[in-house]
Every structure is written in structure tokens, then in C-alpha cells.
KOLMARLO-608441 format. One record per residue (C-alpha): residue number from 1; z, y, x. Coordinates in pm, 1 decimal. Each point is the difference from the previous one (the first is absolute). Example, Ala and Ser with C-alpha at 12.3 -4.5 7.8 and 13.67 -1.06 7.14 Angstrom:
REC   pos         zz         yy         xx
REC     1      780.0     -450.0     1230.0
REC     2      -66.0      344.0      137.0
END
This chain:
REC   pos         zz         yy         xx
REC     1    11574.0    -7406.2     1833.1
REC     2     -313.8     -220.1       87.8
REC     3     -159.1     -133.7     -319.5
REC     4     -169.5     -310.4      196.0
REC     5      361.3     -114.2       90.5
REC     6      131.3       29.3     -320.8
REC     7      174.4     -349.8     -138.7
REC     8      127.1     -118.4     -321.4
REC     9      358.3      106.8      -90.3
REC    10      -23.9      258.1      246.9
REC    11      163.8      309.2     -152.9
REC    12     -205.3      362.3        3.4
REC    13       75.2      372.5      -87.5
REC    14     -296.5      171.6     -196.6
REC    15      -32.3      369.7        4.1
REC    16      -87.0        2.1     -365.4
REC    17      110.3     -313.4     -159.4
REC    18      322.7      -51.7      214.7
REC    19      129.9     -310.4      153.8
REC    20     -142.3     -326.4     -108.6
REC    21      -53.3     -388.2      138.5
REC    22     -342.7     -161.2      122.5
REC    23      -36.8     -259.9     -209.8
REC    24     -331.4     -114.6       94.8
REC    25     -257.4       39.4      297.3
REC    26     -319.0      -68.6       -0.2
REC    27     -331.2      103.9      199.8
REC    28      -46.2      324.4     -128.2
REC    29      288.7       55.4     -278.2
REC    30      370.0       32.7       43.1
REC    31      198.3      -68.1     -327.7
REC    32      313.9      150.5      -57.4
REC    33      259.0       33.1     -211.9
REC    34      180.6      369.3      -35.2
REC    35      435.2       -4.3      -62.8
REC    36      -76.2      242.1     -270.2
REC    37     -221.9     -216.3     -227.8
REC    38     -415.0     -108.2       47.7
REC    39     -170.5     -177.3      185.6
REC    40     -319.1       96.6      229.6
REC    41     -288.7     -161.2      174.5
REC    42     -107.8      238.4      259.1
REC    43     -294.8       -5.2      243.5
REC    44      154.2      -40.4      400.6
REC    45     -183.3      344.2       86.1
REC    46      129.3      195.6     -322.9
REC    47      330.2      -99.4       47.2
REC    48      -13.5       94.8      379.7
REC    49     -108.8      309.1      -67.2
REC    50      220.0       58.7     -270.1
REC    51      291.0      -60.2      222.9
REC    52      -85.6      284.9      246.3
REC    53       51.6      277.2     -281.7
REC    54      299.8      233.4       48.4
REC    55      312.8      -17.1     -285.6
REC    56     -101.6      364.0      -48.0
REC    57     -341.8      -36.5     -116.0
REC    58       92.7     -261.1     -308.6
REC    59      143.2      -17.2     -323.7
REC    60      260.1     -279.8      146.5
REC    61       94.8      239.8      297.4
REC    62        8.9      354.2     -189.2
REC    63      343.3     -163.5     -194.1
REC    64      158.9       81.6      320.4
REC    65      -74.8      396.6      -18.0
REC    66      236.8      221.0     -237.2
REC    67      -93.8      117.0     -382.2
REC    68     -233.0       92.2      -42.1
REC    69     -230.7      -72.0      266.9
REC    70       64.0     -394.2      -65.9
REC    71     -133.5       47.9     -295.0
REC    72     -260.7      261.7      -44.5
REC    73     -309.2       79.2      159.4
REC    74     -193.8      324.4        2.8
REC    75     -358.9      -41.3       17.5
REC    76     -262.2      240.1      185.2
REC    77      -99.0      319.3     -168.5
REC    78     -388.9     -201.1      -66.2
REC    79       78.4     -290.1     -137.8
REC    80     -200.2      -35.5     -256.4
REC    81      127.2      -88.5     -360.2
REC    82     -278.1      -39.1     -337.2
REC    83      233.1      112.6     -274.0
REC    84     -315.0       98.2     -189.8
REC    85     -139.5     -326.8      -14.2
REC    86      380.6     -157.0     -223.8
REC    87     -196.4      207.8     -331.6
REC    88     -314.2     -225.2       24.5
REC    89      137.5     -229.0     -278.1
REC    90       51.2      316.9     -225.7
REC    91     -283.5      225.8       24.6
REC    92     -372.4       53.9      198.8
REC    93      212.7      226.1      288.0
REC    94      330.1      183.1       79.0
REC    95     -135.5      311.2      -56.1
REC    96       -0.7      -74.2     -416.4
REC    97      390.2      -20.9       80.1
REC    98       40.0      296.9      216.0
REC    99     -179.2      292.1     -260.9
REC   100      298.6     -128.0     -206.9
REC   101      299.8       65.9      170.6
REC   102       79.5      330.8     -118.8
REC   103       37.0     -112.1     -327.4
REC   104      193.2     -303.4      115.3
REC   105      243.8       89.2      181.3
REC   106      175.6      261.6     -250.5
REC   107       47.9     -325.9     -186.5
REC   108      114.8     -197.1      295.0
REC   109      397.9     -122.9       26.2
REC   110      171.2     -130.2      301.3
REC   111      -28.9     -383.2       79.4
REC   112      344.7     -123.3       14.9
REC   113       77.0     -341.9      242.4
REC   114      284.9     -183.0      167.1
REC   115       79.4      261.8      265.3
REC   116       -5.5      256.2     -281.4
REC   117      364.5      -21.1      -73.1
REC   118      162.5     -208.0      257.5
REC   119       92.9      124.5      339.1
REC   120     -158.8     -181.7      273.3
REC   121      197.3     -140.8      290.0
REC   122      -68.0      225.2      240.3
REC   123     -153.1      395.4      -11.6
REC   124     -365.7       61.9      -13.0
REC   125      -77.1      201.1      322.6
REC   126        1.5      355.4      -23.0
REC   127     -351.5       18.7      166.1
REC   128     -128.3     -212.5     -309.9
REC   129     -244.0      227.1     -250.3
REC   130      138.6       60.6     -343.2
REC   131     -211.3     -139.3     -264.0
REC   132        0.4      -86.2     -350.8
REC   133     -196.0     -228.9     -221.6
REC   134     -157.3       89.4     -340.0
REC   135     -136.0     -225.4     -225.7
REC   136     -242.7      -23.1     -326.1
REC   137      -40.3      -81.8     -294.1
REC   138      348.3     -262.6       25.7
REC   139      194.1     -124.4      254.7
REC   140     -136.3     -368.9       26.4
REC   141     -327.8       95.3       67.8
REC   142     -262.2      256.6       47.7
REC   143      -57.3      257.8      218.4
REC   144      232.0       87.4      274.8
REC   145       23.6      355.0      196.5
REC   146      177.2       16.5      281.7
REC   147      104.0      343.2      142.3
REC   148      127.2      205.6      334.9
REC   149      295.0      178.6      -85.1
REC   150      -53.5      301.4      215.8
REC   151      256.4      330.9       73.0
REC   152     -264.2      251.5     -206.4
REC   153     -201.7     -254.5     -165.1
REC   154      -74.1     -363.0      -88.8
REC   155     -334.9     -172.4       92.7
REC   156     -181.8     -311.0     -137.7
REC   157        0.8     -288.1      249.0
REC   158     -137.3     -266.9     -207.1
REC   159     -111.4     -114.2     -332.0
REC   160      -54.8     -378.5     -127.6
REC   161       -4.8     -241.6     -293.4
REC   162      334.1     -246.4       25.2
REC   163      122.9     -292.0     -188.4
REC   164      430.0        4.0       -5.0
REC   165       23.0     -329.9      -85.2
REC   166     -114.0     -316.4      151.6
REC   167      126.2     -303.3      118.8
REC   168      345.5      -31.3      176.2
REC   169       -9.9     -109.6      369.0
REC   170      230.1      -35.5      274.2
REC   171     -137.8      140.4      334.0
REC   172      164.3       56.2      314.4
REC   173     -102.5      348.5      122.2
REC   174     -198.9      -13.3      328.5
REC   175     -116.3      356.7       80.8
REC   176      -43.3      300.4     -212.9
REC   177     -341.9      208.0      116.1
REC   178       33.7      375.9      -87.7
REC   179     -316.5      211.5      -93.5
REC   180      -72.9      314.3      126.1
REC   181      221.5      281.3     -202.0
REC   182      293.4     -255.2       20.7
REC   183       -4.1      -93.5     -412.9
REC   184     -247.6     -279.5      -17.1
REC   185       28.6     -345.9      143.6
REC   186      -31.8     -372.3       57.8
REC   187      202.0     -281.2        6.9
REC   188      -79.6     -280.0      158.9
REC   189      252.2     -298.2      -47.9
REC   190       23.4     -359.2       -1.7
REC   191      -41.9     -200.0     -335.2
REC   192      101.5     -365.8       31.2
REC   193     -164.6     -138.9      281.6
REC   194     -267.3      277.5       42.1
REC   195      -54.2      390.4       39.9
REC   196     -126.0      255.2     -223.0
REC   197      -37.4      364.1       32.7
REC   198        1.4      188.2     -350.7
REC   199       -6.8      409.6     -114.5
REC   200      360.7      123.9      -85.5
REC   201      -39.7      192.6     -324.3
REC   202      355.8       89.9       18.3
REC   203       33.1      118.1      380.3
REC   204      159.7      354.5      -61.3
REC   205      273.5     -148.7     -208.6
REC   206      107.8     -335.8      161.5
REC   207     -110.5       90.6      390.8
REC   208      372.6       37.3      123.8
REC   209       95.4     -376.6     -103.4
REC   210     -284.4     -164.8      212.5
REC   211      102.6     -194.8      300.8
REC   212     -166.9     -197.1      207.8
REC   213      121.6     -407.0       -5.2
REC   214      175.6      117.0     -362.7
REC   215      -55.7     -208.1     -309.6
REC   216     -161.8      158.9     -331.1
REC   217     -128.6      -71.5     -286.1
REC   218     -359.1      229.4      -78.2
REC   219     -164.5      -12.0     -330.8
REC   220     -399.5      -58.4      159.9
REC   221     -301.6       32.9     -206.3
REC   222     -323.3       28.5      119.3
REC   223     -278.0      181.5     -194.6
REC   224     -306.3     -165.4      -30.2
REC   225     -325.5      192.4      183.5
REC   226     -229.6     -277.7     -125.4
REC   227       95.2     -354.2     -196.4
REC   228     -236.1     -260.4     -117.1
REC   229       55.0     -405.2      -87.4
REC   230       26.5     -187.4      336.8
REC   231     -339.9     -187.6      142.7
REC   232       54.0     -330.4      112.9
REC   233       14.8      -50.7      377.6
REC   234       33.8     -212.0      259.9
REC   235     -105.0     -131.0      364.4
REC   236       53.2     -295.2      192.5
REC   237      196.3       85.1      323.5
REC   238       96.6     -181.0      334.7
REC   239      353.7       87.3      125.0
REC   240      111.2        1.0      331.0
REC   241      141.8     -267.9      147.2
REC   242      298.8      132.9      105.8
REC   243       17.9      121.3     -392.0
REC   244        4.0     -377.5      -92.2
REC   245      247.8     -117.8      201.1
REC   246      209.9      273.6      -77.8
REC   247      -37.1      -32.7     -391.3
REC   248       39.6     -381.1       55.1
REC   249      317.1       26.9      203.7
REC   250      215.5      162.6     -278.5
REC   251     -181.6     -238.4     -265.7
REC   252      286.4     -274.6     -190.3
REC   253      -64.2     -334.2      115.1
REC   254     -158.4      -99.3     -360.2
REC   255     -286.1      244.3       24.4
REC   256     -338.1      -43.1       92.3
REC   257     -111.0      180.9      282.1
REC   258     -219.4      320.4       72.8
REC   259     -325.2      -67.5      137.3
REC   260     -214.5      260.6      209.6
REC   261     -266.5       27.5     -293.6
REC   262       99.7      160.3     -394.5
REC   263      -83.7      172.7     -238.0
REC   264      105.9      347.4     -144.5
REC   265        0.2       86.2     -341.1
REC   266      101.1      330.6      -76.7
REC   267       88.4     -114.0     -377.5
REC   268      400.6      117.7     -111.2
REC   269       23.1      178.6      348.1
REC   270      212.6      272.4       34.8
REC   271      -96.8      236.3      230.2
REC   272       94.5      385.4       77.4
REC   273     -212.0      139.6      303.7
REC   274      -26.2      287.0      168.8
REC   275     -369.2      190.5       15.5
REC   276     -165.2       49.9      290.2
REC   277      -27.5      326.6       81.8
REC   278      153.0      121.4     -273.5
REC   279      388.9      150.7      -29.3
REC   280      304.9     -214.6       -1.1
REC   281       97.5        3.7     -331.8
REC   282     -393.9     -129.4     -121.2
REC   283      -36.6     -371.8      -42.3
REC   284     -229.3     -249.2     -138.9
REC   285      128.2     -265.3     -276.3
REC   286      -30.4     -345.2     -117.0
REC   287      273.9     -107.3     -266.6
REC   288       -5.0     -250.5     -251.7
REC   289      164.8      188.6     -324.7
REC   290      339.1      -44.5     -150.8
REC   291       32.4      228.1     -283.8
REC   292     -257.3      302.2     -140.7
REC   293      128.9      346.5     -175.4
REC   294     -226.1      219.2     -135.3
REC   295       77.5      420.0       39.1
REC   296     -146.5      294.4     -117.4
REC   297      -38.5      358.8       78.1
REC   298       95.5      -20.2      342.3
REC   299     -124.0      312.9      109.5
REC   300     -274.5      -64.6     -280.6
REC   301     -115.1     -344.8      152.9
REC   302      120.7     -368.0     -213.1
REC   303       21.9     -267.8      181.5
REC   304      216.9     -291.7      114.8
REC   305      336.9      -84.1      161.2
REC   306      -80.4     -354.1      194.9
REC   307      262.6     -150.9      179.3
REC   308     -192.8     -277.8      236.6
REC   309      191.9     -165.8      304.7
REC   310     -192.4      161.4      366.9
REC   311      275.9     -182.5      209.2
REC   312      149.3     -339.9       15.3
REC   313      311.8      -96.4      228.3
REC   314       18.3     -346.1      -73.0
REC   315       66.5     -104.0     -375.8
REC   316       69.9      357.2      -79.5
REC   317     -233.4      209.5      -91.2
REC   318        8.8      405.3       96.7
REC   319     -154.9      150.0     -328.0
REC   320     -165.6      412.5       -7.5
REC   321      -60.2      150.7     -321.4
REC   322     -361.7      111.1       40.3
REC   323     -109.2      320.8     -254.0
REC   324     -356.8      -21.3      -65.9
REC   325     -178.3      253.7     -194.3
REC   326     -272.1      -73.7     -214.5
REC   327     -224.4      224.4      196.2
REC   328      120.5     -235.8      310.7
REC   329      -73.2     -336.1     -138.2
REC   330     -324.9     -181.6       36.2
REC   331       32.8     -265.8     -244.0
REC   332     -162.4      -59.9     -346.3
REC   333      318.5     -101.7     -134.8
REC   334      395.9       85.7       61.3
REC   335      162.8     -139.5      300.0
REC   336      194.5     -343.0     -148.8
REC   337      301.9     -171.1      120.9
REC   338     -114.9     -255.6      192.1
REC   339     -313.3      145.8      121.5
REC   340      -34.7       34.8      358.4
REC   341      -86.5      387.2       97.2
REC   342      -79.9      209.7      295.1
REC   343      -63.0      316.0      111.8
REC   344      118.6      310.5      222.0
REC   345      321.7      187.8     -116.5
REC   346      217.2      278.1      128.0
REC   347      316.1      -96.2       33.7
REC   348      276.4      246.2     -104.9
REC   349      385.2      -87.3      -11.3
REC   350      344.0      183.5      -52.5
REC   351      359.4     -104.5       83.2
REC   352      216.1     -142.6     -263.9
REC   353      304.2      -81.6      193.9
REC   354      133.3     -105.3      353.9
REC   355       55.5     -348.7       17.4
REC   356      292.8       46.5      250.9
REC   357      176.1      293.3      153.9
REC   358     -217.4      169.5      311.2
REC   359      212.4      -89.6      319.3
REC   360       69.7      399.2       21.5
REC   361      183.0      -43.3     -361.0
REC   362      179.9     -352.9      105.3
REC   363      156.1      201.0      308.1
REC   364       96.2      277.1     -234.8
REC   365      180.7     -247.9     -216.4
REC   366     -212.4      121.6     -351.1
REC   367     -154.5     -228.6     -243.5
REC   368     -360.1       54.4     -120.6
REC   369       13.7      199.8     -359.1
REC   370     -202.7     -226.8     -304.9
END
């Protein structure tokens, strides 16, 4: 498919966003709009190049393969993951956690979660580790252990500080990447109209539900590295003009129109990023704040449970509780409703429920257990 030949109403097949309708061509940008919901302006050389990628090697084309390979994804042996750096907003380094575990974990119980005690709709594989998740001091949050359960002995995979609660989103599972050992990993999913890759704090228990293209709701929170009032900001930019004409061609008729000059102010924005360089599940913040809960003694840090909208999908807002710890906050005063904040954050999430039934349990004929 030449991208220079391209016309409006012309109908196209993506490799990751599926089949869709040009809706406007300009110089340089191609809008379209996807069956399945959004709406893209795409450079002519991005989406040609786009279009020459194989089903196999994206998210949109790995639906075709069988469970589980649709869904998950083993990652190389060096990937590298920074679990040590998730205790910043507790203490001065991980190590102040580690000389502590053998006293913990005696005093450890198992985490319990959806998976816990409802069958899932299809067999884990029998090539899948065993594991098993401890936490401490309670269930909601603290510390969590998560062990290899091994023929003569058990190993510890991971430790790390979670939040159980949060705020309830519906996501539609994109891809599930699996950490070396097979009992850690990342979801990355769609939320509204965007994507977000988070921690699951809950893989060993809830693993055998995921499907890719399945509907869940997650409980995400994201635990503040750093927090600190907003600055004001903003810049004066010069769109393109295919940008214009694009914006200006889905505008009601009783609207002024965009012009090629305006001006950004990053006041109210809500905004969710991913870091540079960093892991997946790390983003940067902005949020203007809805409601503010103080806590104590989580794993001997007070601090605050912010809920802030980081995405907006038109007049809906998509809201993340945000758990900042006093040691994390840079602010002379509590965070406020109403306050805009910002910040980087680790976002963490667990299953609550499936949405719908996984297409494996609709051909089986089962419902999804509540």
C-alpha cells in the first residue's frame, strides 16, 4: 500500500490498530479513523513504515497465535528490572529492608486475590513455575514476598512495598511481559483512549485469567518516587499545517477555528508519561487533585492517598490514586484537592475482575466467577 496514493474514504488494514478509514490527507499527515474506536493523525512515512511490519511481530497480530503465546511474552534472561529503587519513598536504600527479612517473614501470611479461589478458564501450563505470595504486616498493604516453590526447597524471587487498593479501571489486556524466573511481570493494556504499562502485584495468583484482547477491571496505584506542587508552564507553539486542517475539519460549524500559532498551558493537565530510559511501569505525573487521605505506618512511612486525574478521554476523566509518603513529598504543606501536582511514580496494579469472559471461556460455554 503506497502512502502518497492514499485518498479520503479509502479503507486500510493496520497491523496494530486494525482496519480503519482515511479520513483526511494532507502533505505530510494521513488522518484516520480505526473501526474499533480513536482516531489518529499519522506522519505519511510512519504510517508507511508501519504498514510493512509482519502480524507476528505486534500486539494486534499475536491474537491470532494460541494461549498462551497471544498473550504472554518472555523477556531475555538481561533485561534489566530496578526493584531496589520501589523502597526509595520508605527508607535511604533496600538494603535497610533486606537485614530484616528473617524476622519478617515468620510473620508473613499468604496474599489472597481473585484467582485465589476461582478456577480460571483454562489450565495454567504445566511448564509454569510454582510460586506463592507472602505478605506483611496486612493484606492491603505493605511488604510483599514472592517465592519459587521448588521440589526440595523454596527460593525468594522478589520482595516489594504494594498498595491493594486503588482506583477501579477497565483495561483491555494488550500483552503480558514475563520476567526472568517466570513469577514477575507487566501488563501493558489500553486505558480509554491510551496505553499504560503497570507492575502486577498479584501475578502468581491471577496469571491464568489474562488474555490478550480480554476486558478487566485492575485496581492501579502508583507510588510516588518524588511529588511536589506543580510549577506553572507553558510555551507558545506553531502546529503543522496539516494539524490545522485536520483539527479544523472535524470542528462544528459554530466554532472558531484553529490557527497555526497557540499557546500551551500546562494548568489542570492530566498527564501519565512514560520515563525515558527508565522501565515500563515508571512514569512522570501531572494531576490536578480530587480528594486527599492521610495513612500511617505504612511500612513505618505516613503519608497521603491522592487521587488526581493523569488521563482524560473526552469529558471523562481516568483518575490514579497516587500514595505519597511523607519522605516522598516536596511540599511545605499537604497536597490539597484542587492543587495541581506532579511528579514520578511507580505504577503498581492487581486484577479485580474480568470484565467479560476470555474467548477460550465463551467457547467453553462458562461464565466468569464474581
Amino acid at each position: 500500500m503506497d502512502a502518497n496514493t492514499l485518498k479520503t474514504g479509502e479503507r486500510i488494514e493496520h497491523p496494530l490498530h486494525g482496519p480503519g478509514t482515511i479520513r483526511f490527507v494532507g502533505t505530510d499527515y494521513l488522518g484516520i479513523e480505526f473501526d474499533r474506536g480513536g482516531e489518529a493523525l499519522i506522519r505519511r512515512e510512519v504510517f508507511a513504515h508501519s504498514m510493512t511490519q509482519t502480524p507476528s511481530t505486534t500486539k494486534h497480530g499475536r491474537r491470532t497465535l494460541s494461549w498462551p503465546q497471544s498473550t504472554f511474552i518472555a523477556e531475555a534472561e538481561d533485561t534489566p528490572h530496578y526493584m531496589g529503587s520501589h523502597w526509595s519513598p520508605f527508607v535511604n536504600a533496600a538494603k535497610e529492608i533486606l537485614v530484616r527479612l528473617p524476622e519478617l517473614l515468620p510473620l508473613a501470611m499468604p496474599q489472597t486475590g481473585y484467582g485465589e479461589a476461582r478456577p480460571s478458564p483454562r489450565a495454567a501450563p504445566a511448564d509454569w513455575p510454582a510460586g506463592v505470595q507472602l505478605v506483611w504486616p496486612r493484606r492491603d498493604k505493605g511488604l510483599a514476598v514472592v517465592l519459587h516453590v521448588g521440589k526440595d526447597a523454596n527460593h525468594i524471587v522478589t520482595l516489594f512495598p504494594f498498595f491493594a487498593g486503588g482506583s477501579q479501571q477497565a483495561l483491555v489486556l494488550h500483552e503480558v511481559r514475563v520476567w526472568q524466573g517466570g513469577l514477575e511481570a507487566q501488563i501493558t493494556a489500553a486505558w480509554g483512549e491510551g496505553e499504560v504499562s503497570f507492575f502486577d502485584t498479584q501475578y502468581p495468583i491471577n496469571r491464568a485469567w489474562y488474555e490478550a484482547g480480554g476486558r478487566y477491571e485492575f485496581l492501579l496505584a502508583g507510588l510516588a518516587y518524588d511529588a511536589r506542587p506543580a510549577e506553572h508552564r507553558e510555551f507558545t507553539i506553531n502546529r503543522h499545517p496539516d494539524e490545522v486542517a485536520w483539527m479544523n475539519s472535524r470542528l462544528p460549524d459554530d466554532e472558531e477555528p484553529h490557527t497555526a500559532a497557540t499557546t500551551v498551558s500546562f494548568d489542570g493537565a492530566a498527564m501519565l508519561l512514560p520515563i525515558e530510559g527508565w522501565d515500563i511501569d515508571d512514569h512522570q505525573f501531572r494531576a490536578p487533585v480530587k480528594t486527599v487521605e492521610e495513612f500511617t505506618d505504612w511500612l513505618g512511612q505516613d503519608g497521603w492517598r491522592v487521587r488526581a486525574a493523569v488521563m482524560r478521554f473526552g469529558d471523562e476523566d481516568g483518575d490514579l490514586d497516587i500514595l505519597i509518603t511523607r519522605r516522598a513529598w516536596q511540599g511545605d504543606a499537604p497536597p490539597r484537592v484542587g492543587q495541581d501536582i506532579e511528579g514520578q511514580l511507580w505504577l503498581q496494579g492487581r486484577l479485580w475482575m474480568p470484565s467479560e469472559p476470555s474467548s477460550a471461556a465463551a467457547r467453553r460455554g462458562q461464565g466468569i466467577g464474581r
